[in-house]
DOVO-614844 format. One line per 4 residues: number of its first residue (from 0); for each residue x, y, z of N, C-alpha, C, CB. Coordinates in steps of 0.2 Angstrom, whole numbers, padded with zeros to 4 digits. Glycine has a CB too. Layout:
DOVO-614844
NUM	X Y Z X Y Z X Y Z X Y Z | ...;
This chain:
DOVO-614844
0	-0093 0098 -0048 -0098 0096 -0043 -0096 0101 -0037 -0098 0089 -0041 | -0102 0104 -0037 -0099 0109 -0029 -0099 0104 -0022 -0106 0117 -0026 | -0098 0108 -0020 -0092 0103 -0012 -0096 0106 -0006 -0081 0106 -0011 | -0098 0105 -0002 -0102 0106 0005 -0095 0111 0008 -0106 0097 0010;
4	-0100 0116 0012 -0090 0118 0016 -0088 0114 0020 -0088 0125 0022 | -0091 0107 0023 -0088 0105 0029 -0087 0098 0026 -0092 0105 0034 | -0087 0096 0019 -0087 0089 0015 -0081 0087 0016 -0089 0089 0008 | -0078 0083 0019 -0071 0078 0018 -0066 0079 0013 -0073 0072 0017;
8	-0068 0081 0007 -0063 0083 0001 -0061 0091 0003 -0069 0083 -0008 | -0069 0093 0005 -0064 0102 0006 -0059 0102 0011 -0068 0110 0008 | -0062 0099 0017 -0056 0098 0022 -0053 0097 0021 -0055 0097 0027 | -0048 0090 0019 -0045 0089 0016 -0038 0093 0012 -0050 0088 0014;
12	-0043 0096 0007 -0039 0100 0003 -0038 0108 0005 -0041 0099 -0005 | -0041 0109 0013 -0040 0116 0014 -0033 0114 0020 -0049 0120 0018 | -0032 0108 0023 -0026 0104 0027 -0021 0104 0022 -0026 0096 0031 | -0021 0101 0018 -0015 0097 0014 -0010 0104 0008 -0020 0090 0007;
16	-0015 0109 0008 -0015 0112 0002 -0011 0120 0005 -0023 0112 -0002 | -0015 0120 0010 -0012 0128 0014 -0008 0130 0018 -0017 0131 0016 | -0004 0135 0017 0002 0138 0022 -0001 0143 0027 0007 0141 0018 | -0004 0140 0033 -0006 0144 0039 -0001 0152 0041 -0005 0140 0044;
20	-0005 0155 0038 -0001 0160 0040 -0005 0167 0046 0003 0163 0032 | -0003 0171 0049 -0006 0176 0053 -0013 0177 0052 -0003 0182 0053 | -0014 0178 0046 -0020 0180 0042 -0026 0177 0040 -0018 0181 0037 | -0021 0169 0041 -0028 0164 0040 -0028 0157 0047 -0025 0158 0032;
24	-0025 0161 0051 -0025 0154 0057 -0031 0157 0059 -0018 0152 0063 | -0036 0161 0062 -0042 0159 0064 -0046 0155 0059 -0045 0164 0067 | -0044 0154 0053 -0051 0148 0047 -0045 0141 0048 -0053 0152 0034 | -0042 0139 0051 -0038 0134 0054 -0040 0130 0059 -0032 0137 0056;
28	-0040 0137 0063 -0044 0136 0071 -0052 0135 0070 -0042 0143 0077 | -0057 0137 0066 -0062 0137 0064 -0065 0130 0060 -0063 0143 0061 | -0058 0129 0056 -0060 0120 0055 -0059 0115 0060 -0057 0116 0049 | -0056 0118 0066 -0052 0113 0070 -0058 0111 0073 -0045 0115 0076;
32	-0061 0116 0074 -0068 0118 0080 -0075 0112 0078 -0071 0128 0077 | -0074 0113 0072 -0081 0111 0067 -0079 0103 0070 -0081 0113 0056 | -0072 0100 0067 -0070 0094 0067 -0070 0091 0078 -0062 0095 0062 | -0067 0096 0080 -0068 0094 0089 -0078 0091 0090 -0065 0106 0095;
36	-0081 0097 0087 -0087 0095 0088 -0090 0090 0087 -0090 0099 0085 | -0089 0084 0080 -0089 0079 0078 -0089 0074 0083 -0085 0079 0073 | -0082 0075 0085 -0078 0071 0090 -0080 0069 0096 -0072 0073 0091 | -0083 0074 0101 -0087 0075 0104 -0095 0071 0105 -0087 0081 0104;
40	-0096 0073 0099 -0102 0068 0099 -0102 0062 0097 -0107 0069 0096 | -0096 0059 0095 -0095 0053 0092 -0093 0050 0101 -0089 0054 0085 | -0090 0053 0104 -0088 0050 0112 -0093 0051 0115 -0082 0054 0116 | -0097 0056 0116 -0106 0054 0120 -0109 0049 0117 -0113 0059 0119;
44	-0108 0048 0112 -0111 0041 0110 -0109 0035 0111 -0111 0040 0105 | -0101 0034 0112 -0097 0029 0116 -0099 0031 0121 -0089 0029 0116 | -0101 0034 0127 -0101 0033 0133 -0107 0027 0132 -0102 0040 0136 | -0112 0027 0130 -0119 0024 0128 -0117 0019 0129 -0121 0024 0122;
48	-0112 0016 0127 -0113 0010 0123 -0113 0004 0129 -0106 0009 0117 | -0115 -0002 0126 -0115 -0006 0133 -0107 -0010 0133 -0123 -0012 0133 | -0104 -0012 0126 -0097 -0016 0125 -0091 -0012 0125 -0097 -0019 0119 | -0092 -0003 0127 -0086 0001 0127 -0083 -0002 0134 -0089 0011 0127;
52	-0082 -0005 0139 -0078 -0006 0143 -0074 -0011 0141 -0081 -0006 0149 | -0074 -0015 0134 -0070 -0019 0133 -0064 -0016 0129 -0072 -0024 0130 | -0065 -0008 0130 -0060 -0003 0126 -0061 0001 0132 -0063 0000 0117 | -0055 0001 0136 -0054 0006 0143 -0051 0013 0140 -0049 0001 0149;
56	-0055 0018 0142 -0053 0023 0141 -0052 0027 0135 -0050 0024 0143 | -0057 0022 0129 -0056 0026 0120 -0060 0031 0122 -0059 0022 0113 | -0066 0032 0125 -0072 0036 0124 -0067 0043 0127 -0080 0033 0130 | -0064 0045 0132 -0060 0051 0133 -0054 0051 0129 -0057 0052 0140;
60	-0051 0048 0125 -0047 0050 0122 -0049 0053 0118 -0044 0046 0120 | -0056 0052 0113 -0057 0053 0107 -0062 0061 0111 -0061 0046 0102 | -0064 0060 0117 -0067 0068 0119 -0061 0070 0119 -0072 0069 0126 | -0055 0070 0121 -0051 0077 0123 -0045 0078 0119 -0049 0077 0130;
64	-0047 0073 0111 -0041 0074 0108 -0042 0080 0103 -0038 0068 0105 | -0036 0083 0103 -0035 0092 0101 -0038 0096 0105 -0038 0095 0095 | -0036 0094 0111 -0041 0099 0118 -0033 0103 0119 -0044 0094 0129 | -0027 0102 0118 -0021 0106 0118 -0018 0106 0111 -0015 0103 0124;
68	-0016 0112 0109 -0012 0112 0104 -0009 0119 0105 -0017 0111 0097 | -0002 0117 0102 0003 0123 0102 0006 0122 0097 0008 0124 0107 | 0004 0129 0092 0008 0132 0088 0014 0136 0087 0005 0136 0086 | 0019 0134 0082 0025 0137 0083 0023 0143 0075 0033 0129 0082;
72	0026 0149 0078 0022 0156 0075 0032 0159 0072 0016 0163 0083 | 0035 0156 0065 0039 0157 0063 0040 0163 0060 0039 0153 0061 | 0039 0170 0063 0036 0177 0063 0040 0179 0058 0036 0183 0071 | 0045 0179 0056 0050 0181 0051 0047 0179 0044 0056 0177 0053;
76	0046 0175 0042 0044 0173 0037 0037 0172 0036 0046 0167 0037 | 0031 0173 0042 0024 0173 0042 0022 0165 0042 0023 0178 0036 | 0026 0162 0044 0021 0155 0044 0020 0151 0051 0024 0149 0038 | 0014 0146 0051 0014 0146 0057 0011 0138 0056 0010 0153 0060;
80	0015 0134 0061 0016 0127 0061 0012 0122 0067 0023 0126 0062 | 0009 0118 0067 0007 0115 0072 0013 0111 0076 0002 0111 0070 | 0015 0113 0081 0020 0111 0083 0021 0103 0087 0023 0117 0086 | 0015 0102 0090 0011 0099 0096 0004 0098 0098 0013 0101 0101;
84	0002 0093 0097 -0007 0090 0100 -0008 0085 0103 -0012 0088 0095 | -0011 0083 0106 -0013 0079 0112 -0018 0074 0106 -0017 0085 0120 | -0015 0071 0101 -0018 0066 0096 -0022 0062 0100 -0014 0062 0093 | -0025 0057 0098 -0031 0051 0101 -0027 0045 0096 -0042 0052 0098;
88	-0025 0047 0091 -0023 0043 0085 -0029 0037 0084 -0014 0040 0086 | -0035 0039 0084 -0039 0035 0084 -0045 0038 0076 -0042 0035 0092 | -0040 0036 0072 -0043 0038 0066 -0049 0037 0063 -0041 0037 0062 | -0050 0032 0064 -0057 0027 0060 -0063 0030 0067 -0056 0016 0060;
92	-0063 0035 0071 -0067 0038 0074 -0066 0045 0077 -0067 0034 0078 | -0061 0046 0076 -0060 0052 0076 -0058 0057 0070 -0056 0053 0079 | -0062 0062 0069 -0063 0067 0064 -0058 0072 0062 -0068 0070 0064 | -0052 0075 0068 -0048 0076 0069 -0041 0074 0066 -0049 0077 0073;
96	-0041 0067 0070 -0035 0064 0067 -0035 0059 0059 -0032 0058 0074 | -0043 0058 0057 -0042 0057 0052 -0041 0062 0045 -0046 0053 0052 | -0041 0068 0046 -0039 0075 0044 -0035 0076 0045 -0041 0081 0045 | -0031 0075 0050 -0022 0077 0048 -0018 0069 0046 -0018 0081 0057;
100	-0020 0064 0045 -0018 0059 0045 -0019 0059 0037 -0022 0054 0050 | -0025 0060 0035 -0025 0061 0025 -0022 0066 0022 -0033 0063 0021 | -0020 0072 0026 -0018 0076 0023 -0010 0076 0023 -0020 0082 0025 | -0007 0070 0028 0000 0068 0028 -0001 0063 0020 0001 0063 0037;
104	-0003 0059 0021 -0003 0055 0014 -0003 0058 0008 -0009 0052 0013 | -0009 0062 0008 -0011 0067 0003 -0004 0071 -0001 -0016 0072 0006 | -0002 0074 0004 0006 0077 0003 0012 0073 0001 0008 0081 0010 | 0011 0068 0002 0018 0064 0002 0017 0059 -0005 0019 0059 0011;
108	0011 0057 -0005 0010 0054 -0013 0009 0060 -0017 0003 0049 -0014 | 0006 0063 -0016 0005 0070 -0023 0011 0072 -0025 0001 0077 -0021 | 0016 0074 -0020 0024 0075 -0021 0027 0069 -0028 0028 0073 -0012 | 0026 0061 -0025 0030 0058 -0027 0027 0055 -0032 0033 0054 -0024;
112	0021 0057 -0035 0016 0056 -0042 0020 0062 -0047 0007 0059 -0041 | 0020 0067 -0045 0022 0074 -0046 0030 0072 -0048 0021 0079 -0040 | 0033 0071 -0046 0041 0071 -0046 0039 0065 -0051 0047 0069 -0039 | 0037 0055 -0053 0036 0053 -0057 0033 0056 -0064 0033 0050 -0055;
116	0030 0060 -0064 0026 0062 -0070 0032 0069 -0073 0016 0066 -0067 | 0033 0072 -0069 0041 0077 -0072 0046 0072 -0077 0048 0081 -0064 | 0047 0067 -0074 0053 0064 -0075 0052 0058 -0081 0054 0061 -0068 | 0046 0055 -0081 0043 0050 -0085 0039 0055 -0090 0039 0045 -0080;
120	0038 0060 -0095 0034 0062 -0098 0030 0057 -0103 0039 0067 -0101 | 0022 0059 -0102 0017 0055 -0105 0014 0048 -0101 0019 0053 -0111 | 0015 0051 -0094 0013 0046 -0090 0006 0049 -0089 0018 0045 -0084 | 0001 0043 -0088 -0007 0047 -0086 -0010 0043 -0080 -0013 0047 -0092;
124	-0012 0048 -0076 -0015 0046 -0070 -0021 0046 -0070 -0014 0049 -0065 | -0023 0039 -0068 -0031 0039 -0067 -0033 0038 -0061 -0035 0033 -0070 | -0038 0041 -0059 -0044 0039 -0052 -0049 0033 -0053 -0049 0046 -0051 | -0046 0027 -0053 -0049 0021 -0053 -0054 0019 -0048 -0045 0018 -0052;
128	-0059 0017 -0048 -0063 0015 -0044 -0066 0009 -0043 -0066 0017 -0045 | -0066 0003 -0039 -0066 -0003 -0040 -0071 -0006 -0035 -0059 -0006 -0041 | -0077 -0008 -0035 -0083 -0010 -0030 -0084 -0019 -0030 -0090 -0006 -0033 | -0089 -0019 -0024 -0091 -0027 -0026 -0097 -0026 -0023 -0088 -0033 -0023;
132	-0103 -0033 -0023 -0107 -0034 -0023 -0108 -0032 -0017 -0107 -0038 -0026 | -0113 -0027 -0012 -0115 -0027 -0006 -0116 -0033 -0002 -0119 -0023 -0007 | -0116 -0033 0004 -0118 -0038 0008 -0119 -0034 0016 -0113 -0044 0008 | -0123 -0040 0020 -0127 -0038 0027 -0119 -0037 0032 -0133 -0046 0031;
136	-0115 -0042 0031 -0111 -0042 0036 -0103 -0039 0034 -0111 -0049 0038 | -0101 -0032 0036 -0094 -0030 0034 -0088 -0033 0035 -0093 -0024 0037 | -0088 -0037 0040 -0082 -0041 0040 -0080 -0046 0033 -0083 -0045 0045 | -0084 -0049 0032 -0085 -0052 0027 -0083 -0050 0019 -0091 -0053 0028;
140	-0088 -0043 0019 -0086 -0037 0012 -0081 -0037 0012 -0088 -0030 0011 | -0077 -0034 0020 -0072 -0032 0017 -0067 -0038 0016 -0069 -0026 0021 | -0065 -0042 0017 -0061 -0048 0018 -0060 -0051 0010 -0065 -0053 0023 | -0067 -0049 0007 -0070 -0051 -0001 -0063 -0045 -0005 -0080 -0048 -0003;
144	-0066 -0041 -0004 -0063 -0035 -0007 -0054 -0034 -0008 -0067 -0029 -0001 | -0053 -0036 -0002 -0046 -0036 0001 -0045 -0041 -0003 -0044 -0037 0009 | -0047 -0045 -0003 -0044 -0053 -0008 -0043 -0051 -0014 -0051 -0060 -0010 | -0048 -0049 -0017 -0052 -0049 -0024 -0044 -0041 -0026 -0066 -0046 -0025;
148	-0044 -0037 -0023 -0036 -0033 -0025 -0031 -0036 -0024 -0036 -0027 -0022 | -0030 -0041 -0017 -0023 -0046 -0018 -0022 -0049 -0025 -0023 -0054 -0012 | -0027 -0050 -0025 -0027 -0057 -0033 -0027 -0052 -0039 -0037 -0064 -0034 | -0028 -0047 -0040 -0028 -0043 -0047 -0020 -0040 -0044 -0036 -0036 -0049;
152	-0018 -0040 -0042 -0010 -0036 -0041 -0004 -0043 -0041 -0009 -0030 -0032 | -0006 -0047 -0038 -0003 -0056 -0039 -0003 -0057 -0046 -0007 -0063 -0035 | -0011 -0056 -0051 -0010 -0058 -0057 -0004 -0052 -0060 -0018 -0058 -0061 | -0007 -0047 -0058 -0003 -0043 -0064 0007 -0043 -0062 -0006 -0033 -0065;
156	0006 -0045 -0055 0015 -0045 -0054 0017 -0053 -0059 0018 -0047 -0042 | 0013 -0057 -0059 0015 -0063 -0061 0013 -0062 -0069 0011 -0069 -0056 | 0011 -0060 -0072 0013 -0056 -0078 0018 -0053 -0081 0010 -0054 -0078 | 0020 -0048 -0077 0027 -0046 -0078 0032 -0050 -0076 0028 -0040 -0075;
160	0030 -0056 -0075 0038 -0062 -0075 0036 -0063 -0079 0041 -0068 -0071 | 0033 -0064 -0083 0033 -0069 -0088 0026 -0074 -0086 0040 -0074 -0087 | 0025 -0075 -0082 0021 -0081 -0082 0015 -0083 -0083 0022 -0083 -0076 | 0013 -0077 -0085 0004 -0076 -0088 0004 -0071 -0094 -0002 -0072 -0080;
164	-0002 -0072 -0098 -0003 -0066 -0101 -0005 -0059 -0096 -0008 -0067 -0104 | -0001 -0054 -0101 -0005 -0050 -0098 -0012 -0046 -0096 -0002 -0048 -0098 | -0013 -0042 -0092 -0021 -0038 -0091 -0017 -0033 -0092 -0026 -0037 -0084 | -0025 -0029 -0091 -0028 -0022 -0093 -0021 -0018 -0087 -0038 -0021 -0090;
168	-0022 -0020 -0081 -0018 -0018 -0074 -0011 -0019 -0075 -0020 -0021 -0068 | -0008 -0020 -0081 -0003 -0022 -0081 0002 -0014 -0084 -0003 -0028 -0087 | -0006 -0011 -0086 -0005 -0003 -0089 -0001 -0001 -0083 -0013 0003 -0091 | -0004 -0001 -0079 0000 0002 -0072 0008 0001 -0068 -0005 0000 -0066;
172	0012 0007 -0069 0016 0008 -0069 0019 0008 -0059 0015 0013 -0074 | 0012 0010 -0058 0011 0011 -0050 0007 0014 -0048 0015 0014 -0046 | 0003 0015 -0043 -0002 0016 -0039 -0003 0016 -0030 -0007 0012 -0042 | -0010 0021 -0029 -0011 0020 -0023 -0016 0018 -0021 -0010 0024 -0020;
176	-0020 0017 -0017 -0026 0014 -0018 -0029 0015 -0008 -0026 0005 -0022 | -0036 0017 -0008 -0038 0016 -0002 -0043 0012 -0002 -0038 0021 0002 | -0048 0011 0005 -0054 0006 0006 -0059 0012 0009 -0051 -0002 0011 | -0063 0013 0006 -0069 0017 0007 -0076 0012 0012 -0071 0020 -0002;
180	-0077 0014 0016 -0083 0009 0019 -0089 0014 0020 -0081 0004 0026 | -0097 0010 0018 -0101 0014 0019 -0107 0010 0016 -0100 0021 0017 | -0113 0012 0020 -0119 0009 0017 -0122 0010 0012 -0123 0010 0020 | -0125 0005 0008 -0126 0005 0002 -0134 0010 0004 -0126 -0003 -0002;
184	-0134 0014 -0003 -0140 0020 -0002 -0147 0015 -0002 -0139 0026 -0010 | -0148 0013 -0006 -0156 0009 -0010 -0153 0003 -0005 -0158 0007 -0023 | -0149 -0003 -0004 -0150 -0006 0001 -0148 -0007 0007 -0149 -0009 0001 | -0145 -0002 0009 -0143 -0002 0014 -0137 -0007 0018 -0149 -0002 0017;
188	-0134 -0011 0013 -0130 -0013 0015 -0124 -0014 0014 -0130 -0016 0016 | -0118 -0016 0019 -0110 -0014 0020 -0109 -0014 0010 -0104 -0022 0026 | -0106 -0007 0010 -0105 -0006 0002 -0095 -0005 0002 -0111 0003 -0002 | -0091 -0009 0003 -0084 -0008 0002 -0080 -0005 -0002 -0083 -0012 0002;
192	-0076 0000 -0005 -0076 0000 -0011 -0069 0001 -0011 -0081 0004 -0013 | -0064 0004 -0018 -0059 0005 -0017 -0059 0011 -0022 -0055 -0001 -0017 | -0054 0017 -0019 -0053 0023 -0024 -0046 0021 -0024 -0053 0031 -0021 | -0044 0023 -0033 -0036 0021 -0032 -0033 0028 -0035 -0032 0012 -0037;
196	-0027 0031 -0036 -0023 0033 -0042 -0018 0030 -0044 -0020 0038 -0040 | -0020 0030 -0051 -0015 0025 -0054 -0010 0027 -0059 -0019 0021 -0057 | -0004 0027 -0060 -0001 0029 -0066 -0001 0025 -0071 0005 0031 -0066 | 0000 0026 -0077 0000 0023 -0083 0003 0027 -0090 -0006 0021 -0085;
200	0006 0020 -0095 0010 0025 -0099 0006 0026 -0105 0016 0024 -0101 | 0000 0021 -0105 -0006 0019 -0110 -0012 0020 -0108 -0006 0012 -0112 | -0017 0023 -0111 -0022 0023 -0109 -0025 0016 -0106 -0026 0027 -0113 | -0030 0018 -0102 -0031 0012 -0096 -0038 0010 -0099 -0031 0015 -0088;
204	-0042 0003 -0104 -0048 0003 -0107 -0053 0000 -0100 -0048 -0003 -0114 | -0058 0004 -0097 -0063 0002 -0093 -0066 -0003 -0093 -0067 0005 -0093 | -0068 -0006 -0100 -0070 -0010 -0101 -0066 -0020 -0099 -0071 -0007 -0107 | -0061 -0019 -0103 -0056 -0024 -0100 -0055 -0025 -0094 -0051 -0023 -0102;
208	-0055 -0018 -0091 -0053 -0019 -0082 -0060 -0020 -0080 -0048 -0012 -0078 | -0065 -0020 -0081 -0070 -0022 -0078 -0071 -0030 -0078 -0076 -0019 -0081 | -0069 -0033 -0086 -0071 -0043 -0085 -0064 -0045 -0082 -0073 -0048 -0094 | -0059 -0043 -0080 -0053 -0044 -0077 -0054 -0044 -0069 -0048 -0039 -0078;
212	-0058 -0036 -0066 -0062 -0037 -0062 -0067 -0043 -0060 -0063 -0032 -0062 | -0070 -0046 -0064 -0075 -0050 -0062 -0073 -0055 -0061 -0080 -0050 -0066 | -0067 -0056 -0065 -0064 -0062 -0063 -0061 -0064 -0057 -0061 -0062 -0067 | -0058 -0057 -0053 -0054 -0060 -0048 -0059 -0060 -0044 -0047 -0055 -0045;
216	-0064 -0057 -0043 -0072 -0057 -0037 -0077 -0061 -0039 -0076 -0048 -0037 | -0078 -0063 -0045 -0081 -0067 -0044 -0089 -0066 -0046 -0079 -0069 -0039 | -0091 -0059 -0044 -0098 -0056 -0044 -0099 -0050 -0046 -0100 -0055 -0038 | -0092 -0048 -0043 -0094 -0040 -0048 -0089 -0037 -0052 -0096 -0033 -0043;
220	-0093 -0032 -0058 -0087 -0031 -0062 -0088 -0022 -0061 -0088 -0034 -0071 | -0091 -0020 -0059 -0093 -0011 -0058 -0086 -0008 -0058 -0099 -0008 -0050 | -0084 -0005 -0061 -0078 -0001 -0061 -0080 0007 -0063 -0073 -0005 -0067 | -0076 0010 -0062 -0074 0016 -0064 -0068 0020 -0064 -0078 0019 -0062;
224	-0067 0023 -0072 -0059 0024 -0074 -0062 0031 -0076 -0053 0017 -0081 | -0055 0036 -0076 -0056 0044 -0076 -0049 0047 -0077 -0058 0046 -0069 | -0048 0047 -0081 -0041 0051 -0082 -0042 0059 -0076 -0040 0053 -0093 | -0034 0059 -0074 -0035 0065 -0067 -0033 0073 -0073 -0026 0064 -0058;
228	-0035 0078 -0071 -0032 0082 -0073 -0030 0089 -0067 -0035 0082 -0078 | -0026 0093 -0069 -0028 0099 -0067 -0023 0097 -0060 -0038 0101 -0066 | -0023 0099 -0053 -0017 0100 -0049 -0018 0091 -0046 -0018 0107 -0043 | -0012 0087 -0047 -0011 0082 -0044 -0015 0081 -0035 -0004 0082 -0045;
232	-0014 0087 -0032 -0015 0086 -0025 -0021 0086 -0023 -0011 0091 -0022 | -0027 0089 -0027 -0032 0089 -0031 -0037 0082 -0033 -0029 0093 -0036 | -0034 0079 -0036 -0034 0072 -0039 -0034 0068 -0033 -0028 0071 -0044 | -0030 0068 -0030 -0029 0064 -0024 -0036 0065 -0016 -0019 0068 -0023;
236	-0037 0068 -0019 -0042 0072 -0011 -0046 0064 -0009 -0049 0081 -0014 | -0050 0062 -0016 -0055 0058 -0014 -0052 0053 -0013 -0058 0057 -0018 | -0046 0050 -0013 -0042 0045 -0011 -0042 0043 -0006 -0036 0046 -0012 | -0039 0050 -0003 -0035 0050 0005 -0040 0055 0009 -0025 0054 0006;
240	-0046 0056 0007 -0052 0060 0010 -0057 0052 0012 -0056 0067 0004 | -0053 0045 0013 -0058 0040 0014 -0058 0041 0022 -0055 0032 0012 | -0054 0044 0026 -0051 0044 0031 -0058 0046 0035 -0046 0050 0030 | -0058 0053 0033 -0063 0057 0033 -0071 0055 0034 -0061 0060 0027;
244	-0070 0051 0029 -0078 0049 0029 -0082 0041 0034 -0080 0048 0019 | -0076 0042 0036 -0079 0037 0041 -0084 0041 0047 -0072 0033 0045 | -0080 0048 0048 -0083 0053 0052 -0090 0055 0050 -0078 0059 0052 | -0092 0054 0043 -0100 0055 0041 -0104 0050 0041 -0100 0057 0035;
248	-0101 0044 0044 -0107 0037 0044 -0112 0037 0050 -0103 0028 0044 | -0117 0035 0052 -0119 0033 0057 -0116 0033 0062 -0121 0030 0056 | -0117 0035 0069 -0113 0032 0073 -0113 0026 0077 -0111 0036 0076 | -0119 0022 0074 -0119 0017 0078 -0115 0010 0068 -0131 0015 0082;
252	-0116 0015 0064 -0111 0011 0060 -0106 0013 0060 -0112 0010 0055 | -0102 0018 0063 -0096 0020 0062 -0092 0015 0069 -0097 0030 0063 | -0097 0013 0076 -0093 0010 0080 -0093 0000 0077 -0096 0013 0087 | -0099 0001 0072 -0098 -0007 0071 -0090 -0007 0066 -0106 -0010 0067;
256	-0089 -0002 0061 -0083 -0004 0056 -0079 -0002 0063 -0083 0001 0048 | -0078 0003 0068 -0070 0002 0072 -0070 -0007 0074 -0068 0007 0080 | -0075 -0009 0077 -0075 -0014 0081 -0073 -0020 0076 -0081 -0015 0085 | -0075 -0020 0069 -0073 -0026 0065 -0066 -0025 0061 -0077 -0027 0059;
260	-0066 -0018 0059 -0060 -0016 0055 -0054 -0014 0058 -0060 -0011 0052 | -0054 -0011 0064 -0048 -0008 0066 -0041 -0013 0068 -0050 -0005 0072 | -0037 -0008 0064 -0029 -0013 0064 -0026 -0015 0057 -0030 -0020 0067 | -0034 -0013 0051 -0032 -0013 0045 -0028 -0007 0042 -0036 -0015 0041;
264	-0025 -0010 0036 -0023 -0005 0032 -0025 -0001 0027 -0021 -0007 0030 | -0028 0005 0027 -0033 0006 0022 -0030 0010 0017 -0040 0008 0024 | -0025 0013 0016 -0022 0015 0010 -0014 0008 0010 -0019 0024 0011 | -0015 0007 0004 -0010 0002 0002 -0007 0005 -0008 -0014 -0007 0003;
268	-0001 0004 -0006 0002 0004 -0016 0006 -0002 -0018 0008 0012 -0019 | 0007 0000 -0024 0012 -0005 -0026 0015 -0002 -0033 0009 -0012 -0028 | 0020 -0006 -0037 0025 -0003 -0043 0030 0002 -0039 0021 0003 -0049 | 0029 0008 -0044 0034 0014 -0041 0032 0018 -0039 0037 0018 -0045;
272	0025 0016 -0033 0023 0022 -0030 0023 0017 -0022 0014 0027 -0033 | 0026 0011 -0022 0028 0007 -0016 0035 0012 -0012 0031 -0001 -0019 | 0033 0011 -0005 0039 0013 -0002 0038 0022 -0001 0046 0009 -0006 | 0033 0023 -0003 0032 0031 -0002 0033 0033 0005 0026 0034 -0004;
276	0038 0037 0009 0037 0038 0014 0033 0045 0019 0042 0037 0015 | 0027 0039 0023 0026 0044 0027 0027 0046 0033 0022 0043 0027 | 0027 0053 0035 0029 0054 0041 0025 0051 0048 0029 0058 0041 | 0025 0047 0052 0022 0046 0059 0019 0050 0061 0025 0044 0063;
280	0022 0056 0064 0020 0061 0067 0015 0062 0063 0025 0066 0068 | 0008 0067 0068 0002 0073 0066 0004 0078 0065 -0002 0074 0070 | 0008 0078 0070 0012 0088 0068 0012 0089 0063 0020 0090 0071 | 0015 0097 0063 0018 0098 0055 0025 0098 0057 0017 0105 0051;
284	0030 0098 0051 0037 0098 0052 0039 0104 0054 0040 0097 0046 | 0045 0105 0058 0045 0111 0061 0050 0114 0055 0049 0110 0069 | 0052 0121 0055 0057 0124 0052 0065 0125 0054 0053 0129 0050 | 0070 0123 0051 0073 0121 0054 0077 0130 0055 0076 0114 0051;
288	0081 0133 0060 0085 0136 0062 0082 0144 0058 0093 0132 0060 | 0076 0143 0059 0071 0150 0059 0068 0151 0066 0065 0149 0054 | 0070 0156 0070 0066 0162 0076 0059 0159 0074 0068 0173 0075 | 0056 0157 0080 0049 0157 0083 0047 0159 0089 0047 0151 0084;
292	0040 0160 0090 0039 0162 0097 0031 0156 0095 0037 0174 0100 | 0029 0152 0102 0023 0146 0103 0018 0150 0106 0025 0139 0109 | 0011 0148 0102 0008 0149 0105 0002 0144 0107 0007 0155 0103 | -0003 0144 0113 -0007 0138 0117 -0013 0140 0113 -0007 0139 0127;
């Protein structure tokens, strides 16, 4: 499927994927640009609002975050590092920090899928998809949603003691999973959804994980299973590009999901892809005991 140039997956995988170097930092600084723009109008539109003074001073954070950035230019080697930004760290509204915020993930699970799959030969990764029944009010969806994947990871941990039959999900060795939010197309309402990656040492039957699904939700069984192929980091885009697409909703729905959601977690794992560590920082990592010169 071709990809827009400004679609969440290419940015994405144009952050996560590339080594900035002399040659390419103005299409760096050209996506920074695209994404500042976003951000900007996403804060004129906070200014609007009549309930933004019970959030003192988000609206300028999110105008003037990546108004400074300093590059560290490792001239010896040709590469060139974000060394420092003036973050908003306001993700679920800002288009900026949720781009460098997926492409921290992105990198750090695609690493430790990668090192799993060398080591464990015949392991297979799927791109799992798991939905529910739309509804008017998103607090609510999501709360459903969140449940309905507590309870299918409780069944299947409580399966591996012993204490149940097993599921379909039992295939899964580990995974990651994030929470995707957005309006339903034909109804227009809160549509919650979940992208996972999942390893397995057996193929994973759609079918099975769909009446397993219905069972923990109660309403809906709509699944979708996809074996990954081709570059792991790749596979991962639509995962950790959920980030991303909050920056494409409405922005009078983009400020209703901060104001209900914010403070959740929206990538979570479990098995052997639990405990993956990410770095805090936005920056990039510096390089250690390589000559640089910074530039503003």
């Amino acid at each position: 499927m071709a990809q827009d140039k400004e679609s969440p997956s290419r940015l994405l995988a144009e952050e996560a994927r590339g080594i900035t170097r002399e040659a390419n930092l103005q299409e760096r600084l050209i996506r920074y640009e695209a994404l500042k723009v976003k951000s900007a109008a996403i804060a004129d539109y906070l200014t609007l609002r009549p309930d933004l003074p019970a959030f003192p001073g988000l609206a300028g954070r999110v105008q003037g975050c990546g108004d400074f950035l300093q590059f560290r230019n490792y001239y010896q080697i040709d590469e060139i590092r974000l060394h420092r930004a003036n973050f908003c760290e306001n993700h679920m509204l800002c288009p900026f920090c949720s781009m460098r915020r997926g492409a921290k993930f992105a990198r750090a699970y695609s690493e430790s899928i990668g090192y799993l799959m060398t080591f464990l030969p015949g392991l297979k990764l799927y791109h799992v998809v798991l939905t529910i029944k739309n509804g008017p009010v998103l607090l609510s969806r999501f709360a459903h949603i969140e449940r309905s994947i507590t309870n299918l990871l409780l069944t299947r941990r409580n399966a591996k003691k012993g204490l149940r039959s097993e599921i379909e999900f039992n295939k899964a060795l580990g995974g990651v999973f994030s929470f995707e939010i957005k309006r339903g197309k034909n109804s227009h309402e809160w549509h919650p959804h979940i992208h996972a990656l999942v390893l397995c040492q057996e193929e994973m039957d759609k079918d099975k994980l769909s009446k397993e699904w219905l069972d923990v939700t109660g309403d809906s069984h709509e699944v979708w299973v996809e074996e990954c192929s081709g570059e792991i980091a790749v596979a991962g885009l639509e995962v950790f590009a959920y980030a991303l697409k909050f920056s494409t909703m409405e922005n009078e729905d983009l400020w209703t999901a901060y104001k209900a959601l914010r403070g959740k977690r929206f990538i979570r794992s479990f098995g052997n892809l639990r405990g993956v560590e990410i770095p805090e920082s936005l920056e990039d990592d510096p390089i250690e005991e390589e000559p640089y010169y910074d530039m503003l």
